[in-house]
C-alpha positions, 0 to 999 in steps of 0.5 A, spaced: 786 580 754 784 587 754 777 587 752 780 592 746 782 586 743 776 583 742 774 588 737 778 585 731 775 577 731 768 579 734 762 578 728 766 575 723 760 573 719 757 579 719 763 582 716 763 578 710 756 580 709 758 587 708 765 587 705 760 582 699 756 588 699 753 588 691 750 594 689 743 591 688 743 589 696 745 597 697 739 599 692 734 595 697 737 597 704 736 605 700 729 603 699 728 601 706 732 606 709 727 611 706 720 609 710 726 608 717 732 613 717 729 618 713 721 620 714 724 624 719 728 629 715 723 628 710 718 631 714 721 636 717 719 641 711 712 640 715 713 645 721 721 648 721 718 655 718 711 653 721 713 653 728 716 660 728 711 666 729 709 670 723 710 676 728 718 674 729 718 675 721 720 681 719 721 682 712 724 678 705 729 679 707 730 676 713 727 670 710 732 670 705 737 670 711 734 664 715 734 660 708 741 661 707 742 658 714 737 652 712 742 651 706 749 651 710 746 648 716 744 642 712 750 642 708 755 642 713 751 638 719 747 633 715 752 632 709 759 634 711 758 632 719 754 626 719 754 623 712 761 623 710 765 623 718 759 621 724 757 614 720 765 612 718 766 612 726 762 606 726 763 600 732 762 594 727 757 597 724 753 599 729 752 607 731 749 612 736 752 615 742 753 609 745 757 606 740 762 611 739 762 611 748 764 603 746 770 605 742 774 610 746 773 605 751 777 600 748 781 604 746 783 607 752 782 606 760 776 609 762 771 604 763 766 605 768 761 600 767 761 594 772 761 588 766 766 592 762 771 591 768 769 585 770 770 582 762 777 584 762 778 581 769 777 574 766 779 574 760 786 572 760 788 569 753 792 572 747 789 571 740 795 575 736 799 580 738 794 586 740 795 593 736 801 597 739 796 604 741 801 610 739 802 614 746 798 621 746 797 626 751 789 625 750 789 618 752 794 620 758 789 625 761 784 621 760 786 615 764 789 618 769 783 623 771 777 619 774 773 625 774 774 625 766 771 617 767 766 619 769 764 625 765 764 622 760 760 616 762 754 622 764 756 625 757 753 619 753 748 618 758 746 625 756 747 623 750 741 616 749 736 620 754 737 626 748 735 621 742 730 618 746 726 625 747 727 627 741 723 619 740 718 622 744 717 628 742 718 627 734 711 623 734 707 628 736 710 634 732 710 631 726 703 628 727 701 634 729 703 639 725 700 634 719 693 634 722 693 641 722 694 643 716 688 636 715 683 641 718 686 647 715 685 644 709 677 641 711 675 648 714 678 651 706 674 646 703 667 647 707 667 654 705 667 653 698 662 647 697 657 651 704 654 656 703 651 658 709 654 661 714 652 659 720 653 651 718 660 654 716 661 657 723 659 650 726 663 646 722 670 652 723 669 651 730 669 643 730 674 642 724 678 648 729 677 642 734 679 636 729 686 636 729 688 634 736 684 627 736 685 625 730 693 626 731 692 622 738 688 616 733 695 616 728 699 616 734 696 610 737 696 605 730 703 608 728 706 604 735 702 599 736 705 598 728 711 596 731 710 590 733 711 588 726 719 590 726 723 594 722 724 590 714 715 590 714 714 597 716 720 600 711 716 597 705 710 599 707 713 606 708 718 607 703 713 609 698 710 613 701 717 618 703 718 617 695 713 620 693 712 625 698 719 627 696 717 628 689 710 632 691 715 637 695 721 637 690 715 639 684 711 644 688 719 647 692 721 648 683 714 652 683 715 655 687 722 658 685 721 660 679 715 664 681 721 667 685 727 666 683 731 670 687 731 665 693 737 661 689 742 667 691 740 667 698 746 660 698 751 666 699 754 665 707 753 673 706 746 673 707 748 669 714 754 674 715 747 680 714 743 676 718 748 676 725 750 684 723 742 686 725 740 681 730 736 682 736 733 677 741 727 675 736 730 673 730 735 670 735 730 666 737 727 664 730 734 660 729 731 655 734 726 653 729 732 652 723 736 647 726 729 642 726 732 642 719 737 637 720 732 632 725 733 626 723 741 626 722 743 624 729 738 618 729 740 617 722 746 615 725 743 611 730 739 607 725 746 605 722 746 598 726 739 596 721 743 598 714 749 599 711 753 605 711 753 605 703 746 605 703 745 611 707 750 615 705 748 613 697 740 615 698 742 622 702 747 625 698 743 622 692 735 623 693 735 627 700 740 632 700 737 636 693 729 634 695 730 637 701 735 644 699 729 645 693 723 643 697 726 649 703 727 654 697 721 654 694 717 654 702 722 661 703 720 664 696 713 663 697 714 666 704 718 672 702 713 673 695 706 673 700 710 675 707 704 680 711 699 678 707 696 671 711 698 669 718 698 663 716 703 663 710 709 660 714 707 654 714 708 649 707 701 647 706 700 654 703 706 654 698 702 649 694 698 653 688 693 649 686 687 648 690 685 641 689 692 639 690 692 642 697 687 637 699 691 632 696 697 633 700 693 634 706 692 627 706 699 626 705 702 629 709 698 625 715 701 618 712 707 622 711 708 624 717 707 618 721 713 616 716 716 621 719 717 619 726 718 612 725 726 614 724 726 617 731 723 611 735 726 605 732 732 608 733 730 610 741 730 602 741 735 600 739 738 606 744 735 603 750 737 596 747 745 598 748 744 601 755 740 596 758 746 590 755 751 594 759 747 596 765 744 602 764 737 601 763 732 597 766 731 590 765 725 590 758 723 585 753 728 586 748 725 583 741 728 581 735 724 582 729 730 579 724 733 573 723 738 576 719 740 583 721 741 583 729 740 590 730 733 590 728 730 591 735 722 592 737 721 594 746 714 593 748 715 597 754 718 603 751 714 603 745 707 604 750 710 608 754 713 613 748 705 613 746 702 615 753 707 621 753 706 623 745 699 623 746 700 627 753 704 632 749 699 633 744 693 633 749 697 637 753 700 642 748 695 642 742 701 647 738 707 645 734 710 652 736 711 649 743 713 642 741 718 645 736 721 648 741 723 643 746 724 638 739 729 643 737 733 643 744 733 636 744 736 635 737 741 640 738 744 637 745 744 631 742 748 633 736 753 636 741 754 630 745 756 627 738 761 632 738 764 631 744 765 625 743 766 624 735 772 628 736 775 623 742 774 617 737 778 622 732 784 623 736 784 616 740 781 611 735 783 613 729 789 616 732 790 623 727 793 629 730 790 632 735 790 639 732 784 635 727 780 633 733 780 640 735 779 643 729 772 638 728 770 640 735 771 648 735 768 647 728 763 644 728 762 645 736 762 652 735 756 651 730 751 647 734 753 652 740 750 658 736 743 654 735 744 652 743 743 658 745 738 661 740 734 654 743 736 656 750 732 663 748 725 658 747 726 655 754 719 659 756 716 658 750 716 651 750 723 648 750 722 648 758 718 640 757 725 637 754 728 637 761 722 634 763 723 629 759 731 629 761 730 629 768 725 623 767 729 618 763 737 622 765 734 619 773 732 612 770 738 610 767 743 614 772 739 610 778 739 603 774 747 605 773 748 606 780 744 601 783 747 595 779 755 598 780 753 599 788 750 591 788 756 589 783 761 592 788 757 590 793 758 581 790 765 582 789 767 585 797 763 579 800 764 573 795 768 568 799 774 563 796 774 556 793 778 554 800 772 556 804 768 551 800 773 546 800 774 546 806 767 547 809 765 541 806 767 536 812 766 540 817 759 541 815 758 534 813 756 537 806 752 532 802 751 531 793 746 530 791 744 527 784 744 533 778 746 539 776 746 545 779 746 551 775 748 558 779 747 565 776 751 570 778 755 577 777 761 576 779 766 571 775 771 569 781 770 565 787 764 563 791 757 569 790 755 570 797 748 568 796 751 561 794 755 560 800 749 563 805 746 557 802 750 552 804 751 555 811 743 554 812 743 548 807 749 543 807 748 539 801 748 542 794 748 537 787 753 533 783 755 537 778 756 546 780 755 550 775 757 557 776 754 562 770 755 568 769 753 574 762 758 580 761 757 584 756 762 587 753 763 594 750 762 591 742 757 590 738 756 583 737 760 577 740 762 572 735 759 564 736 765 561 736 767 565 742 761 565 746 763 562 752 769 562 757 769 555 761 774 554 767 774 549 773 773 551 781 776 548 785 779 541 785 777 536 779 774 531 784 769 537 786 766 537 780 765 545 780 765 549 773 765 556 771 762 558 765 762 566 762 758 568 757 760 574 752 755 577 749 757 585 745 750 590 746 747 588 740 746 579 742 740 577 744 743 570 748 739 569 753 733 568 748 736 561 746 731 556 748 737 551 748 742 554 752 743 549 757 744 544 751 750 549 749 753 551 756 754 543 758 756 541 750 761 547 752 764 544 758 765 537 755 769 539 750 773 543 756 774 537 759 776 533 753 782 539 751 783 541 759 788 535 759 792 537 753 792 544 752 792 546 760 796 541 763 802 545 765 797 550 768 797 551 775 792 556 776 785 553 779 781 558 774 784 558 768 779 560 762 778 557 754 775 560 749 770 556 747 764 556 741 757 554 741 757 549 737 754 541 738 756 537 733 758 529 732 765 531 733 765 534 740 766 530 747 759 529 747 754 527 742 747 530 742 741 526 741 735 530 741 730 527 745 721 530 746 719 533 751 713 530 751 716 522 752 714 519 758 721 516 760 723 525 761 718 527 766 718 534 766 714 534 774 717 536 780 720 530 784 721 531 791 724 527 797 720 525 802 727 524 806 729 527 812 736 527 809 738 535 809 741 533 802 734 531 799 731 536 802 729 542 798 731 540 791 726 540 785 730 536 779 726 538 774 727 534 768 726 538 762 732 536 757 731 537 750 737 534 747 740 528 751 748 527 750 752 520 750 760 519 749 763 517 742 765 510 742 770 510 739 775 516 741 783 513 742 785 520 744 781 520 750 783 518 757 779 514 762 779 520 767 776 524 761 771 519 759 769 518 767 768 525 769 765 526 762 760 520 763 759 523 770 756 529 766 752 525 762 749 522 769 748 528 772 744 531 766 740 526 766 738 527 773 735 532 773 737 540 774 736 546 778 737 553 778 739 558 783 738 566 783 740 571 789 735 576 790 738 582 792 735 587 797 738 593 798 738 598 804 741 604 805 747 606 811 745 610 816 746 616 815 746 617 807 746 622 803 738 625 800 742 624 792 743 615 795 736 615 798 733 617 792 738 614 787 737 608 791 729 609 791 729 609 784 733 603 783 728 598 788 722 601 784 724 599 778 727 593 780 721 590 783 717 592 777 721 590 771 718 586 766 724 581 765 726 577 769 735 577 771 736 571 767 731 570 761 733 563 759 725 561 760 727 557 767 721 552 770 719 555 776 718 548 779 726 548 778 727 555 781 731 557 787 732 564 790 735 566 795 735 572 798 741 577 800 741 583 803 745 589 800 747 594 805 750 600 801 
């Protein structure tokens, strides 16, 4: 079955949960996205004026003109775009650009990613009638043209490495530019309470200093926050975005009604007015009117941790009005006083009251840390969906909820992401320059979503390609007015964000093409079932008491490590089990649909094969009990294999089976302690020379035990002896097998293939998660070396 099908039965559970949505739980996720989703673009007031010079501002009239932009832009983006079209393209609830990478795989042949492939090779039943695809030139093109593939594959990755700069970059221009007005205020503060000059001098010079260490303090205790998960922090965080909104709405009225003549600058006549007279200056300033829209992009990334409804319900209601008041009265305030301070650009200075200045310098130092929570909690959950579908290197991935899945916290990312903030504060010690390169990556960002937004219009939701046009011409047009203003800050400090890009873009591109060139590599060298079968009295293979489980990539035949192995070691256990993950385009898989379990071989060979399904967002090899359910699910197919596949020929044929243990199973199970002296969990190792018992390290570490039910009429006796076989095995121990996999370039390659090779081996040595994270003994662990010649 194509894996498109699957779509319609994964995450059953979590469906219900949403459709049962009440408007109290709406009220609760809203008040939660506060302090997640939308620090971000609350805290944008803080530095989109004040990252433009006060030279490149002309006049109020100017001022008028790129508020008129901050208006439109914020209402066609932010509102129109993201809140009402992006977050409806959710995959099962989840978004972001790999999401939306997802769907137009499963709606049409451009898979490139070597799980994708390999899942729709091996999953072959048929649950209901698949939804007949309406036949259109978009799709034909697609699939037909594997350069299309493959741009589209980068196009996404372009995507991820966008947010996951902007993760970086955001923390230190928000902080940044809080701390500064901090010292500005303190440095006001000092000349109205010294009266000595030289004291005021000293204190100036320190104060000038403060803001640089004391954002890279705020840094450091906002990630090492993290670890507290998303749902903790939201409470904590929410009330401070609540009445920051107020503090900024109330001074924006102020503000307005001092001058009053702002509110006619939403006329789109004033932007007319605006393109009529520009010149490269003011062209660059636009570069700093789309940090407006930050946050709109992640917002749509974070949507995996809350629900559309509450998003859309707390933008349009409270985020949208705050924003377009609070950036009205900042313009009026510029345009009322423009020439008279050289720093009147930026929002501390549009508050009236002296004692209320100081009091927002305080909040906007908490505030600001609000408002990088939205960009690096959604560059986790990012790094989660590449690294599920081999685009990332292996990290440690922790759930922080036991109720949303898509609440993900990486350790690994979050303390790189705190180094390279502090660095970038440290190194630029200026909002202008960070803003500039923030700016490109949240534009570039948003244009991938374009791209691939109006693709997901034509074939996922299959409407008329003239609307798929139309969305992107629209607002492709937009974004790619704002692009090239960013393009015109390349020198001015735009230029670091393709640092950032080369950094990660090189990380996930070398991840990727090491794990499709190894997986290629596994498929063209696996060996069949018959040369096992057939091997085995030539070379005298012996069993051994137990159960041996092999980890591999590949779902048919033999792994080449395996039988590298048995070449050099002609003995391997009673019962085979060959296990292997793939992870599928979706979101989540459903639990009742975990495993895919077949039998290799004849059944007196005793050899099973067991694929575990899982979408991006599962977290399966964190199960503590996951041999408990892989052995649980294989005696049920053997129970059923007699009844449902009888007539089957196929050597291979796969079931649909569920993670379920329970009284009504093949096999009952009967938790044992760990701690109990008749389960030893210590090595037992032969002292014979009988090459069957040589190198076999049992470990008998078994949570659960198992036992068949007395009384089963409807069970044969080759199904009781084959299950009581299985029973016996388990109770003998078990081990594991892993292929460690050396890679080594042809003679001859290319300087691309070596350094995208070189990568690769740099980081797959040092991942900090093993291949199989299932907590495996090391006294039971067996790896064998291959080497890979690409």
């Amino acid at each position: 079955m194509d894996p498109a099908l699957r779509s319609e039965t994964i995450s059953n559970e979590f469906k219900e949960n949403r459709e049962k949505e009440t408007w109290r739980r709406t009220i609760l996720l809203s008040f939660q996205s506060l302090g997640i989703v939308y620090g971000r673009l609350s805290t944008a007031p803080l530095y989109v004026f004040g990252s433009i010079l006060p030279d490149d501002l002309k006049s109020d009239k100017e001022i008028h003109e790129l508020y008129s932009f901050i208006f439109w832009t914020l209402t066609l983006i932010s509102l129109l775009k993201y809140a009402f079209i992006v977050l409806s393209a959710d995959d099962d609830g989840e978004g972001g650009t790999f999401p939306l990478y997802s769907l137009l795989c499963r709606h049409a042949k451009m898979g490139l990613l070597p799980n994708d492939r390999s899942a729709s090779e091996i999953i072959q039943h048929d649950r209901g009638s698949p939804r007949i695809k309406v036949p259109s030139t978009t799709r034909k093109c697609i699939e037909k043209y594997k350069t299309g593939h493959y741009f589209l594959l980068f196009l996404a990755l372009f995507g991820c490495c966008m947010i996951i700069s902007d993760g970086v970059l955001t923390p230190s221009v928000s902080v940044l530019s809080a701390t500064s007005t901090f010292g500005r205020s303190m440095i006001k503060l000092s000349h109205r309470l010294i009266s000595s000059q030289k004291i005021r001098e000293h204190l100036d010079e320190v104060l000038t200093r403060l803001p640089v260490p004391m954002a890279c303090a705020i840094l450091v205790c906002l990630f090492t926050l993290q670890h507290y998960g998303t749902q903790k922090i939201s409470f904590v965080f929410a009330p401070i975005v609540i009445i920051w909104l107020t503090f900024i709405s109330g001074i924006g009225l102020y503000n307005i009604a001092q001058n009053h003549k702002i509110l006619y600058a939403i006329s789109p006549t004033y932007m007319l007015r605006f393109l009529k007279k520009v010149d490269i200056i003011s062209w660059k300033a636009l570069g700093s009117i789309i940090l407006c829209t930050a946050g709109s992009e992640v917002m749509f990334a974070n949507l995996g941790h809350f629900s559309k409804r509450s998003l859309k319900v707390t933008f349009v209601c409270l985020i949208y009005p705050a924003l377009i008041v609070c950036y009205a009265g900042q313009a009026a305030f510029i345009s009322r006083y423009l020439g008279t301070k050289d720093d009147n650009v930026n929002l501390s200075e549009s508050i009236p009251n002296k004692n209320l200045h100081h009091a927002f310098a305080v909040l906007s130092v908490f505030a600001s840390a609000v408002g990088s929570q939205a960009t690096i909690t959604a560059s986790f959950s990012i790094v989660n969906q590449c690294q599920a579908l081999g685009c990332f290197p292996r990290v440690k991935v922790v759930h922080t909820s036991d109720k949303i899945r898509g609440q993900v916290y990486v350790p690994d990312v979050n303390w790189l992401f705190m180094t390279l903030s502090i660095g970038i504060t440290v190194g630029f010690r200026d909002i202008a320059p960070i803003g500039k390169a923030t700016g490109l990556a949240i534009i570039s960002g948003m244009l991938v979503t374009t791209c691939l937004m109006s693709l997901v219009i034509a074939l996922s939701w299959e409407k008329s390609l003239f609307i798929a046009a139309c969305f992107m011409l629209f607002f492709g047009s937009l974004e790619a007015t704002y692009l090239s203003s960013c393009l015109l800050n390349f020198p001015r400090g735009a230029w670091f964000m393709t640092v950032l890009l080369l950094l990660f873009l090189t990380t996930m591109v070398s991840w990727y093409y090491g794990t499709v060139k190894k997986y290629q590599f596994d498929v063209e060298n696996k060996v069949s079932v018959e040369w096992l079968t057939d091997l085995s009295p030539g070379l005298g293979i012996s069993r051994v008491p137990g159960i041996g489980f092999i980890y591999t990539d590949i779902s048919s035949g033999i792994p080449a490590f395996f039988s590298h192995f048995i070449t050099n070691l002609p003995a391997f256990h009673q019962v085979l089990i060959f296990v292997s993950f793939k992870s599928l385009p979706v979101p989540y898989i459903s639990e009742d649909q975990r495993y895919l379990i077949g039998r290799v071989g004849p059944k007196e060979y005793k050899i099973y094969r067991c694929v575990v399904l899982h979408g991006y967002r599962d977290h399966t090899r964190d199960s503590d009990d996951f041999e408990d359910h892989i052995i649980s699910s294989i005696g049920e197919f053997i129970a059923r294999e007699e009844r449902d596949y009888e007539s089957l020929s196929s050597p291979e044929r796969m079931m649909v089976l569920g993670r379920s243990m329970g009284d009504g199973n093949a096999l009952i199970p009967l938790t044992a302690d760990s701690s109990d002296n008749s389960h030893p969990t210590l090595t037992q190792r032969s002292h014979s020379d009988d090459p069957a018992e040589l190198g076999f390290a049992a470990v008998r570490r078994k949570r659960v035990r198992f036992m068949l039910p007395k009384n089963s009429p409807e069970m044969s006796v080759s199904v009781r002896k084959e299950l009581q076989e299985l029973v016996d095995a388990r109770e003998s121990g078990t081990a594991y097998f892993l292929g460690q996999s050396h890679l080594s370039l042809r003679r001859g390659s290319n300087l691309l293939k070596k350094l995208l090779i070189m990568v690769y081996v740099f980081l797959n040595k040092n991942a900090r998660e093993p291949p199989v994270a299932l907590n495996i003994p090391h006294a039971a662990l067996l790896e064998v070396g291959t080497v890979y010649t690409i």
